[in-house]
KETORVO-983279 format. One line per 4 residues: number of its first residue (from 1); for each residue x, y, z of N, C-alpha, C, O. Coordinates in pm, whole numbers, plus 50000, padded with zeros to 5 digits. Example, Ala and Ser with C-alpha at 12.3 -4.5 7.8 and 13.67 -1.06 7.14 Angstrom:
<atoms>
1	51319/49431/50780/51230/49550/50780/51320/49670/50780/51424/49668/50846; 51285/49775/50708/51367/49894/50714/51290/50003/50787/51341/50114/50804
</atoms>
This chain:
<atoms>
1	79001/55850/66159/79077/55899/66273/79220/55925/66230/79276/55824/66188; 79294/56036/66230/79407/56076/66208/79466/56165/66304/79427/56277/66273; 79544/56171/66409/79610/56258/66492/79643/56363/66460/79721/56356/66365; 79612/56514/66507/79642/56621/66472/79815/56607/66464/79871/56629/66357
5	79875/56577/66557/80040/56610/66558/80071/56434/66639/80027/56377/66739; 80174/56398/66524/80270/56301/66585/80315/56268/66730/80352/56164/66782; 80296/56416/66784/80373/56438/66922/80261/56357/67016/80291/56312/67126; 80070/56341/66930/80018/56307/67052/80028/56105/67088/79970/56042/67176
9	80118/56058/66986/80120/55958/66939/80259/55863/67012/80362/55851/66945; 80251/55814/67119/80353/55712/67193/80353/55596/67109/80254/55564/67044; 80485/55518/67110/80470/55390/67080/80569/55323/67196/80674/55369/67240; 80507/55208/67229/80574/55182/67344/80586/55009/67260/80509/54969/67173
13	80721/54921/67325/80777/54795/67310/80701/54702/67405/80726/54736/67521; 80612/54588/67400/80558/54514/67492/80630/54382/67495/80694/54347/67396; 80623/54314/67592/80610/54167/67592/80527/54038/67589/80569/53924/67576; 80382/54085/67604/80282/54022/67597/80200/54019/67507/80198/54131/67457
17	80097/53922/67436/80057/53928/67350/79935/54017/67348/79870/54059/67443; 79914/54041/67188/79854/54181/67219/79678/54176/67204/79625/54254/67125; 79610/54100/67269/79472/54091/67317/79404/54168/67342/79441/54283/67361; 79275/54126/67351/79242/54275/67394/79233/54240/67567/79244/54339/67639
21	79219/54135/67619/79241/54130/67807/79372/54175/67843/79392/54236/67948; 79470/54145/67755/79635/54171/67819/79671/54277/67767/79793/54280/67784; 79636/54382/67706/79599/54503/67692/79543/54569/67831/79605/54648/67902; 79430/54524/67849/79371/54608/67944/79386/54552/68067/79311/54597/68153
25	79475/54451/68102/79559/54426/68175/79656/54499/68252/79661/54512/68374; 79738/54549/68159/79826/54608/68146/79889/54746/68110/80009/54774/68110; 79772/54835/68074/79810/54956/67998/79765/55062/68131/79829/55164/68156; 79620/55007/68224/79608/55085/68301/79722/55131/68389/79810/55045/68390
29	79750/55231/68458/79814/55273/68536/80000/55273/68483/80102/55273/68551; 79985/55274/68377/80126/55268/68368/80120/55476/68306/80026/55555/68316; 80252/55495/68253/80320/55604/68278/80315/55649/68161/80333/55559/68078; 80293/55786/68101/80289/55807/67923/80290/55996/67939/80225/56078/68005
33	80399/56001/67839/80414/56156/67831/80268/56248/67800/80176/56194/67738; 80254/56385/67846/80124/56449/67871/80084/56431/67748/79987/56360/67721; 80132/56474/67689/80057/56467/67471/80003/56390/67452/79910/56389/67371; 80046/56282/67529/80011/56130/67432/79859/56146/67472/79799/56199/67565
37	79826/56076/67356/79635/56044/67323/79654/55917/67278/79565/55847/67325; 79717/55863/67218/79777/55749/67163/79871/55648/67164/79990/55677/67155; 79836/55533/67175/79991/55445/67216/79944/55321/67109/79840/55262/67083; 80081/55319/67065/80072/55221/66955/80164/55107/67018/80266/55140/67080
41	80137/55001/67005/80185/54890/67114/80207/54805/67004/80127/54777/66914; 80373/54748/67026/80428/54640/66931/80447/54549/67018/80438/54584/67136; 80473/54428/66992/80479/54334/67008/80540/54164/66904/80453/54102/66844; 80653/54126/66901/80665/54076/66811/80634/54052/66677/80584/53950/66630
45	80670/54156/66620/80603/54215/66463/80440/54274/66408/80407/54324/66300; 80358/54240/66535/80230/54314/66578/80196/54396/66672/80209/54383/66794; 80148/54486/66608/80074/54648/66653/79918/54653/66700/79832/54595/66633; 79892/54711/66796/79787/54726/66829/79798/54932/66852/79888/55008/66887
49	79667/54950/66814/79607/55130/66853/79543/55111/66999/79470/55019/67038; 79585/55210/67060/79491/55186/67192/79440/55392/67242/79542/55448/67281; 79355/55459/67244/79332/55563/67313/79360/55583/67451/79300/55508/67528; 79426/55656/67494/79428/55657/67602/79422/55802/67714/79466/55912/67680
53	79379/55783/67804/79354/55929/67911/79457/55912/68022/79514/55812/68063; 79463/56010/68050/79566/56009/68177/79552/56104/68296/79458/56178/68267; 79593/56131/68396/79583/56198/68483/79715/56236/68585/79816/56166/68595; 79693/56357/68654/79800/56415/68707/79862/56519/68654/79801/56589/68574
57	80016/56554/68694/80040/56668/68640/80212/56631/68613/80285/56543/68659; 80231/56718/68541/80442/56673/68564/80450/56696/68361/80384/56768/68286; 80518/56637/68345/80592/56553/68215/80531/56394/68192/80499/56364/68077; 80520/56323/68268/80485/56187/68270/80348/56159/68367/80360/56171/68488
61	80222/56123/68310/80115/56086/68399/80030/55930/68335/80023/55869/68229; 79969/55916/68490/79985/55793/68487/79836/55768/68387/79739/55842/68374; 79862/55644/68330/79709/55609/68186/79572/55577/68349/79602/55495/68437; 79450/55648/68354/79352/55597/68415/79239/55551/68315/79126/55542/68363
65	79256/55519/68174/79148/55483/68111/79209/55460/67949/79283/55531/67881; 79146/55332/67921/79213/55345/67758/79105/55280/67692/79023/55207/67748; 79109/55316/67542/78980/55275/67457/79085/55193/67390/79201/55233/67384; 79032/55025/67315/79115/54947/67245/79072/55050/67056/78955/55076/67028
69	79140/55072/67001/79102/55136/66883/79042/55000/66751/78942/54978/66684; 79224/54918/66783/79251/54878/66679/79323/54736/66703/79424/54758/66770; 79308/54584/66670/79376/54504/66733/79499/54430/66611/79505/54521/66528; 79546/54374/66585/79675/54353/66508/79635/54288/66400/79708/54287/66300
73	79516/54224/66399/79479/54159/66279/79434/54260/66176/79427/54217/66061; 79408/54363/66193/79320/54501/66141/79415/54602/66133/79369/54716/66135; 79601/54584/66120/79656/54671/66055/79750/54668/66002/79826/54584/66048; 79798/54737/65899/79883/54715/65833/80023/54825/65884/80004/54941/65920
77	80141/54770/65880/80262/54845/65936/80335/54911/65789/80305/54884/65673; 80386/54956/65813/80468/55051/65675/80584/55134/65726/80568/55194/65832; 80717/55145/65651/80824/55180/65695/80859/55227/65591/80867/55151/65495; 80900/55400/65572/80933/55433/65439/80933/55594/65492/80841/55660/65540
81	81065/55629/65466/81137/55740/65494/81136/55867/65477/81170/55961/65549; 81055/55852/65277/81020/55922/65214/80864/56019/65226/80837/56117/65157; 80783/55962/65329/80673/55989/65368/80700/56082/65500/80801/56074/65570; 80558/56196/65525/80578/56284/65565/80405/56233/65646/80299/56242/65585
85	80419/56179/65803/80326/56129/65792/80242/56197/65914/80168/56149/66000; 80289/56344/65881/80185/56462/65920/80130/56508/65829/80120/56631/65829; 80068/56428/65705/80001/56447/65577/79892/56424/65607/79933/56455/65719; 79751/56390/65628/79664/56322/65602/79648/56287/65486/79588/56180/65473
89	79689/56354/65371/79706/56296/65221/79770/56167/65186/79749/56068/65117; 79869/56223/65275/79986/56102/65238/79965/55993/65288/79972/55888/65224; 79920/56006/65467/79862/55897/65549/79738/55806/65423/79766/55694/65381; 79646/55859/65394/79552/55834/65334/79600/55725/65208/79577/55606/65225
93	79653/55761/65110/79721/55729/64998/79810/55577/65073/79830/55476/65006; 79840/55586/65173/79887/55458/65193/79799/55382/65230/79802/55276/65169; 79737/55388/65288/79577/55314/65346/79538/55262/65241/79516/55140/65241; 79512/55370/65078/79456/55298/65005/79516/55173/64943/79452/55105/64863
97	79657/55138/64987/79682/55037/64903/79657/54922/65050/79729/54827/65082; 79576/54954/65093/79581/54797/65169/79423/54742/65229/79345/54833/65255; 79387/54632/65245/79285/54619/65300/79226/54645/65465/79109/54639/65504; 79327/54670/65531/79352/54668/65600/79272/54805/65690/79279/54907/65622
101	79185/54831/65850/79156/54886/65877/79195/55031/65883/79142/55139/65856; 79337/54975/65939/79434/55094/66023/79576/55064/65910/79605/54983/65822; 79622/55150/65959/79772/55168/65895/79880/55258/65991/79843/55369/66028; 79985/55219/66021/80051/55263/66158/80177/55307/66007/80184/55239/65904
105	80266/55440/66039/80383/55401/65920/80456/55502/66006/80422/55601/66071; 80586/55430/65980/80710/55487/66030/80817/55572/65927/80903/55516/65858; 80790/55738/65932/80812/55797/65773/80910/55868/65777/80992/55828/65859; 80941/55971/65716/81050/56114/65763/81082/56125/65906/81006/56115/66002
109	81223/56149/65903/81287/56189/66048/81235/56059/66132/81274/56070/66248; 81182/55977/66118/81162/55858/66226/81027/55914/66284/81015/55888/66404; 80914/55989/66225/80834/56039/66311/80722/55902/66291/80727/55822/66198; 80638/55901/66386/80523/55749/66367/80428/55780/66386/80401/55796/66505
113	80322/55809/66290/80152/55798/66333/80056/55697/66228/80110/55602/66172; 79937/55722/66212/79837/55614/66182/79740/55657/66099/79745/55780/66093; 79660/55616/66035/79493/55671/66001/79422/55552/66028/79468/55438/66028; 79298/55589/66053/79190/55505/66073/79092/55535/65985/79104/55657/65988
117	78980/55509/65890/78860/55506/65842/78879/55635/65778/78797/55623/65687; 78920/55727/65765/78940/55842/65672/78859/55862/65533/78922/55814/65440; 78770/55904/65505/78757/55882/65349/78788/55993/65291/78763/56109/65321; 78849/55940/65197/78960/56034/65102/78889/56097/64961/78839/56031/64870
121	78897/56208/64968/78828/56254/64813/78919/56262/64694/79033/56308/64686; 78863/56221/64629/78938/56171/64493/78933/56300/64376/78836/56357/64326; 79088/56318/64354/79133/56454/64261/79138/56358/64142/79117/56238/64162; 79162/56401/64025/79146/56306/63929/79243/56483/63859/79195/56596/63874
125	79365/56456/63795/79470/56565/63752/79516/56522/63644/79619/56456/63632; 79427/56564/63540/79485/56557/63373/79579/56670/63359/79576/56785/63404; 79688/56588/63264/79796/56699/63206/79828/56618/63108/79774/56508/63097; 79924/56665/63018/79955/56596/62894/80113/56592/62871/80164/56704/62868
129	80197/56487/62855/80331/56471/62826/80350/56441/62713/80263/56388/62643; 80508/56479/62658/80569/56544/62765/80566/56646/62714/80526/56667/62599; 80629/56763/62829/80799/56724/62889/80738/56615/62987/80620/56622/63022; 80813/56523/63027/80803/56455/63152/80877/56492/63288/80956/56580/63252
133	80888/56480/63370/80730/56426/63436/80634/56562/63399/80674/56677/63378; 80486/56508/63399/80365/56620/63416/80405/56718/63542/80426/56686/63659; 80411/56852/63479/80429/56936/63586/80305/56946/63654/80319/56969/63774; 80179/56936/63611/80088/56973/63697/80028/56875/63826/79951/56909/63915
137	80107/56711/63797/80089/56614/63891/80189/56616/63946/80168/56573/64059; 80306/56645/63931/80459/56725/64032/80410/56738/64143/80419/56677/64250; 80331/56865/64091/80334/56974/64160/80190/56986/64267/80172/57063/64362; 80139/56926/64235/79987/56856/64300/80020/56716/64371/79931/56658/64433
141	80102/56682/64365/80191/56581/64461/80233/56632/64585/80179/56597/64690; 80327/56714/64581/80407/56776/64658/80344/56884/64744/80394/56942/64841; 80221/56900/64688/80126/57013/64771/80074/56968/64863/80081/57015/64976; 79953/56779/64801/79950/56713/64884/79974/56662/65010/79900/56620/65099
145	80124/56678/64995/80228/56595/65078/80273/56711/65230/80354/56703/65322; 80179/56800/65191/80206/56904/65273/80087/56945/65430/79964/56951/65433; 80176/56964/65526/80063/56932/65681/79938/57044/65628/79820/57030/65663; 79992/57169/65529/79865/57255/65540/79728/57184/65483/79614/57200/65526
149	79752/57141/65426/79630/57040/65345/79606/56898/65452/79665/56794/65480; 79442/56993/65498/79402/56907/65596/79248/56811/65562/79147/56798/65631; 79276/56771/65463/79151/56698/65394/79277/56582/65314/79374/56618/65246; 79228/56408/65358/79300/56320/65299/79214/56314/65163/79095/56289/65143
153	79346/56355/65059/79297/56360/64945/79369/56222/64859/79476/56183/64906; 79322/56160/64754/79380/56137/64663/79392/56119/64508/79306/56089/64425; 79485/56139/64499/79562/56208/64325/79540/56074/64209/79625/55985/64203; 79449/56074/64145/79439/55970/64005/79485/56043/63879/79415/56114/63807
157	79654/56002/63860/79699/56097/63751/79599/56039/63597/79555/55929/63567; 79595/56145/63544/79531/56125/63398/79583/56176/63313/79538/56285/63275; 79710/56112/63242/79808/56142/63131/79765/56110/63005/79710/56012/62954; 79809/56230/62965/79793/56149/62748/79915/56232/62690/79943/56351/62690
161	79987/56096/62633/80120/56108/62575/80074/56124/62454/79996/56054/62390; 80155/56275/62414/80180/56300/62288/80216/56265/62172/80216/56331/62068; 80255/56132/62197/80345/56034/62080/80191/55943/62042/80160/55919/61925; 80134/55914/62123/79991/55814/62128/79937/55910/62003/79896/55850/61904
165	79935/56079/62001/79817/56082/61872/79854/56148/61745/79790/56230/61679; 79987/56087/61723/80116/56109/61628/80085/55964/61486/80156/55864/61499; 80013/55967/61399/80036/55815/61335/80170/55836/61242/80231/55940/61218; 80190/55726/61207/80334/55707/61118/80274/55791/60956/80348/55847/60875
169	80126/55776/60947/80095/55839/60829/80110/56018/60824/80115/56070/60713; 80113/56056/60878/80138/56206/60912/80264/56220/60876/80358/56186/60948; 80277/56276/60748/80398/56319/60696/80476/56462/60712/80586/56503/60675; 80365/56518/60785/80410/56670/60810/80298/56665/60920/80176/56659/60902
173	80398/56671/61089/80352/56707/61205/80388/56876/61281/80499/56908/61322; 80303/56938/61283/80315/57062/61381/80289/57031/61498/80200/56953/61533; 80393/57114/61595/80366/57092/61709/80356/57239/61793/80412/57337/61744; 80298/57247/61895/80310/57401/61928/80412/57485/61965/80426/57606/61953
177	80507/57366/62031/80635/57465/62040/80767/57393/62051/80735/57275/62067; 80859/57399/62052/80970/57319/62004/81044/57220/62143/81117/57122/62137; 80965/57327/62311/81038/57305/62413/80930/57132/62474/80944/57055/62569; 80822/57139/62350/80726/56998/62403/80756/56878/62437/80686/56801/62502
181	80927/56848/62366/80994/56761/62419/80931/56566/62348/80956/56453/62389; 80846/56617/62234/80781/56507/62156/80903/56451/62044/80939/56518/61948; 80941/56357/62067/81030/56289/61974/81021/56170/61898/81049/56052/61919; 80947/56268/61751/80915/56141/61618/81030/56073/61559/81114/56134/61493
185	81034/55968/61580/81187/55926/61493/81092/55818/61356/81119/55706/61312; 80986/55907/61325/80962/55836/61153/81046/55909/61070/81042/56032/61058; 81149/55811/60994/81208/55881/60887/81163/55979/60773/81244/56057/60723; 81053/55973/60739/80975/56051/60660/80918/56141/60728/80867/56232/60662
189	80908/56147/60849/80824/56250/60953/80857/56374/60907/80977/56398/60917; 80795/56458/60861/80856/56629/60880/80768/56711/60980/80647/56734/60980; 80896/56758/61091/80820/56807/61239/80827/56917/61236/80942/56939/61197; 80752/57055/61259/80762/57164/61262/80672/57216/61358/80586/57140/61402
193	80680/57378/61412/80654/57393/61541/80610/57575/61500/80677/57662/61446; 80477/57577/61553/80384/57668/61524/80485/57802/61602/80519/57889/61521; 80523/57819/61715/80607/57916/61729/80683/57983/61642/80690/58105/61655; 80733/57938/61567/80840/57956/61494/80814/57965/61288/80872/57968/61180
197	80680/57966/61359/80602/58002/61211/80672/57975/61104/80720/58067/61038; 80689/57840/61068/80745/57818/60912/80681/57836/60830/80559/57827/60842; 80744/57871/60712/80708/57926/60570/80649/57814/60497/80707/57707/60479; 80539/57841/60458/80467/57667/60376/80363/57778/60289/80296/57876/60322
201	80388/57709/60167/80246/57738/60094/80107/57651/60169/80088/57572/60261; 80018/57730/60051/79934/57689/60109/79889/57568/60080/79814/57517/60163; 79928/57475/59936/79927/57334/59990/79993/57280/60091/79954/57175/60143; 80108/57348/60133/80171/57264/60233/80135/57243/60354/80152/57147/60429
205	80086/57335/60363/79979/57403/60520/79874/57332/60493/79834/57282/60598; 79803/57299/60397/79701/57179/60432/79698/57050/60440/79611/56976/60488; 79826/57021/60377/79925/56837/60460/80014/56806/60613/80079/56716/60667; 79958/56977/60640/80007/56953/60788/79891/56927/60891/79784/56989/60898
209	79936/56821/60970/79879/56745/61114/79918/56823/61215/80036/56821/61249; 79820/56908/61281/79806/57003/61405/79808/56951/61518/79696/56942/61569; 79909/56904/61590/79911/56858/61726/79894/56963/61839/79989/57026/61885; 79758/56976/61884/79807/57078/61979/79650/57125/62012/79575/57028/62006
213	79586/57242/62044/79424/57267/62085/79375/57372/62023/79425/57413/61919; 79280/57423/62075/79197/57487/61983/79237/57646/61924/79201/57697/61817; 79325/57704/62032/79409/57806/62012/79513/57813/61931/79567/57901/61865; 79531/57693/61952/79672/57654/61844/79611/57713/61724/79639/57810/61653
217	79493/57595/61723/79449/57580/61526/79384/57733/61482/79349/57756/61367; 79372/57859/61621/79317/57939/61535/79445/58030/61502/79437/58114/61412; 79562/58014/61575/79654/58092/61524/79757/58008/61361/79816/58058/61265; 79736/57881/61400/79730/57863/61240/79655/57857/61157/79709/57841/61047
221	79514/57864/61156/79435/57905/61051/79469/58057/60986/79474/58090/60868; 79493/58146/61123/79524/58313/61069/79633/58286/61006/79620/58298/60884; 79761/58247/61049/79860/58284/60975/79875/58172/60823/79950/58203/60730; 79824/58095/60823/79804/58030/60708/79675/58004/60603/79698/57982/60484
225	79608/58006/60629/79463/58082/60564/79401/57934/60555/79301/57931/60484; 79436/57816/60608/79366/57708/60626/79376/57659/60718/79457/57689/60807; 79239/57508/60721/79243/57433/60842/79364/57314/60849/79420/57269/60749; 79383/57285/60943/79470/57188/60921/79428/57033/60967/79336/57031/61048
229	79469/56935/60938/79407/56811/61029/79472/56837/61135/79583/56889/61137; 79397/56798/61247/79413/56819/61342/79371/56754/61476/79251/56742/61502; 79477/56707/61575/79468/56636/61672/79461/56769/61806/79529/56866/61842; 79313/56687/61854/79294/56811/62002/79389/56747/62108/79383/56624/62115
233	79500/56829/62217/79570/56808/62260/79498/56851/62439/79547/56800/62540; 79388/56944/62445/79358/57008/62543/79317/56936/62691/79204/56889/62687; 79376/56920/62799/79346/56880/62900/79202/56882/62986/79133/56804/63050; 79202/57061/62935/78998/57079/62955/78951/57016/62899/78871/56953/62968
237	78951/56976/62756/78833/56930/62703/78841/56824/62742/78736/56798/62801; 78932/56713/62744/78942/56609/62768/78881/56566/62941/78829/56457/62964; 78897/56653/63031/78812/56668/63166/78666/56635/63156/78599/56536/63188; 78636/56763/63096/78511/56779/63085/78447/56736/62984/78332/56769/62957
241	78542/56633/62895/78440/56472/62793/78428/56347/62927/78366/56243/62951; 78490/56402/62966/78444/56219/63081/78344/56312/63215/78286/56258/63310; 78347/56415/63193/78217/56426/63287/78189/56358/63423/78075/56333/63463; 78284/56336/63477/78277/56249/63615/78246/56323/63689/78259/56444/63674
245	78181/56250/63821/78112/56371/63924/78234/56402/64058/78225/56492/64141; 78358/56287/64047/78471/56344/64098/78547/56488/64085/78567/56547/63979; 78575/56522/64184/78678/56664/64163/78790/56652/64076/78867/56557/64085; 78803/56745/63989/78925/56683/63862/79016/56885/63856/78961/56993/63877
249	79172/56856/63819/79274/56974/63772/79276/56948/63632/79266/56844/63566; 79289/57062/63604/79345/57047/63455/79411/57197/63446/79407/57294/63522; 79478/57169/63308/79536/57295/63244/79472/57364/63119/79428/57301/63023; 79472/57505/63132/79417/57500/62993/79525/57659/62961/79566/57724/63057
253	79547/57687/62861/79660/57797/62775/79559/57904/62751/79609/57998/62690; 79403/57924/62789/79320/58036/62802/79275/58090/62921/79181/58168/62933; 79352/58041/63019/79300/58065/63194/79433/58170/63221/79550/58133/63231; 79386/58297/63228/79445/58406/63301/79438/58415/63434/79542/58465/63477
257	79353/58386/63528/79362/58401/63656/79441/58297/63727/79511/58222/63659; 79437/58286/63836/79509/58151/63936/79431/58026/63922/79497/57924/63900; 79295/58013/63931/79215/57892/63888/79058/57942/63875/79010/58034/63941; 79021/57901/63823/78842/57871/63787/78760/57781/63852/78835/57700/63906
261	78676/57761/63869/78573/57680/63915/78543/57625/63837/78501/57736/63802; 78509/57543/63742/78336/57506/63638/78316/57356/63693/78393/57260/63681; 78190/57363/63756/78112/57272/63870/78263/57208/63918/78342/57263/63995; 78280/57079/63850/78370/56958/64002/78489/56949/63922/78559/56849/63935
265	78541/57089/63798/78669/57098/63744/78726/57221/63782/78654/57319/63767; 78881/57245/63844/78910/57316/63909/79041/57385/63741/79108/57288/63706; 79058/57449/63698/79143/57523/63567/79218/57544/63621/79186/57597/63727; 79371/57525/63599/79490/57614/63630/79523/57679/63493/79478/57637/63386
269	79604/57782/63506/79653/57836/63400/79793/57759/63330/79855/57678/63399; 79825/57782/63230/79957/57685/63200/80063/57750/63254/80057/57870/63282; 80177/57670/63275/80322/57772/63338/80258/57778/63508/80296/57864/63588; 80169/57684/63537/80089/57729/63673/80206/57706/63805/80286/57613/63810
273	80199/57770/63864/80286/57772/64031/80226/57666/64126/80114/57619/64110; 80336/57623/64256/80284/57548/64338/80169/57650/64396/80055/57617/64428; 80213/57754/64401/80143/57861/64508/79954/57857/64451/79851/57868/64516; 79978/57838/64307/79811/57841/64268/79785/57690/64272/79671/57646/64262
277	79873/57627/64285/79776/57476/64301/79766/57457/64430/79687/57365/64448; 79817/57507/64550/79782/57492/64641/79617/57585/64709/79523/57529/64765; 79629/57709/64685/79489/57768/64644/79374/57693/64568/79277/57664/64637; 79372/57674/64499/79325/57559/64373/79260/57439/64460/79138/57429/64460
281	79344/57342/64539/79293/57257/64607/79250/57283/64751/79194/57204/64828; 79283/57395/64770/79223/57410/64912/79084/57503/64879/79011/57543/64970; 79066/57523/64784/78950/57582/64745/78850/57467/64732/78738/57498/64691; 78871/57357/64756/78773/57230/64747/78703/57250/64853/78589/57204/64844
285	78723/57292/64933/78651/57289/65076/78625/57432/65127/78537/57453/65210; 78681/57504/65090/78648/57675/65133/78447/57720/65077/78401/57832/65097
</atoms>
């Protein structure tokens, strides 16, 4: 249960404890703006959900019927500014950190709503650092976090740092491009960067360690006439080795269009826009 708009969502200040008899005591016949569908009832640091109907006409009509949703032992409260909690994403994502039935949170601009029982589908968004932060979990954050995305989703980042498949024995590291933002401080390290095509014989070109994917290694095989050792850097492949039956993003440096399908992995292209990751994930459900 998640409220289309905040607006249908009252919270009213009580004095009585919040039961479910002194509830329904008390809620009938009292007074609640037309929108409201919802009244969230505090009470000395406990919240109760209650549904409610109303009748008449005006600005203000009076409650003739209320469903108890949710009683105080069964939710968790949350106060945090930074939340936008006309998300169902976002709503969702807080839920998951609690045991708790319900979740009431008080977020951006002071606005207040809830989720109830929601189940959230799980994105699973490999990218590889740095640069840091991962642009493609940025940016799949912030899409999230957005009212158009009406499916509570949530984001299991899946990072692999570039320094992790760097050993101290690699005396000559290539990297694909200089802006990767990977910083070896082995004194013996010699770092060089396939863009910029350095001059190496061809023993030298075969003591170099290829950091980077499969495109990489064929544009240094051409321009150097060998293989190199070589560490796979690719976010696809790495997706589609764990084979999970979860929905998963990735990047890959051979995807020309806005995104791909292949079964429950969604491709962005690299350099990808919010505008295609938002397409991208709303294509989960189209």
């Amino acid at each position: 249960m998640f409220p289309v708009h905040c607006n249908e969502v009252g919270v009213r200040k009580v004095e009585f404890n919040l039961g479910e008899e002194e509830i329904r005591q008390t809620a009938v016949g009292k007074l609640v703006y037309w929108k409201t569908r919802y009244l969230l009832l505090t009470s000395r640091d406990e919240w109760a959900i209650i549904k409610v109907r109303s009748e008449g006409s005006g600005l203000f009509r009076q409650v003739s019927q209320i469903d108890i949703i949710v009683l105080p032992k069964d939710i968790e409260y949350v106060e945090n500014s930074l939340l936008n909690v006309l998300s169902v994403s976002t709503m969702a994502h807080v839920a998951s950190k609690t045991s708790k039935r319900a979740v009431i949170v008080k977020g951006a601009f002071d606005h207040v709503s809830f989720i109830l029982g929601e189940t959230a589908i799980v994105l699973n968004v490999y990218d590889v650092v740095p640069p840091k932060p991962s642009k493609l979990i940025d940016l799949t954050e912030k899409t999230l976090a957005r009212e158009s995305i009406d499916r509570p989703i949530i984001l299991i980042p899946k990072i692999l740092d570039l320094h992790t498949l760097v050993s101290p024995k690699d005396e000559v590291v290539m990297l694909p491009c200089r802006t990767s933002g990977v910083n070896l401080k082995q004194s013996n390290q010699r770092v060089l960067f396939l863009d910029e095509a350095p001059t190496l014989s061809r023993s030298e070109a075969k003591s170099v360690t290829l950091v980077g994917c499969d495109l990489s290694r064929k544009v240094f095989t051409s321009h150097y006439g060998v293989l190199p050792k070589f560490r796979n850097i690719c976010p696809k492949k790495w997706a589609l080795k764990e084979s999970s039956d979860e929905l998963s993003l990735c990047l890959c440096c051979l995807e020309d269009s806005d995104f791909k399908r292949e079964g429950n992995l969604l491709v962005l292209p690299w350099g990808v826009t919010s505008k295609q990751v938002e397409a991208a994930v709303k294509s989960l459900w189209d």
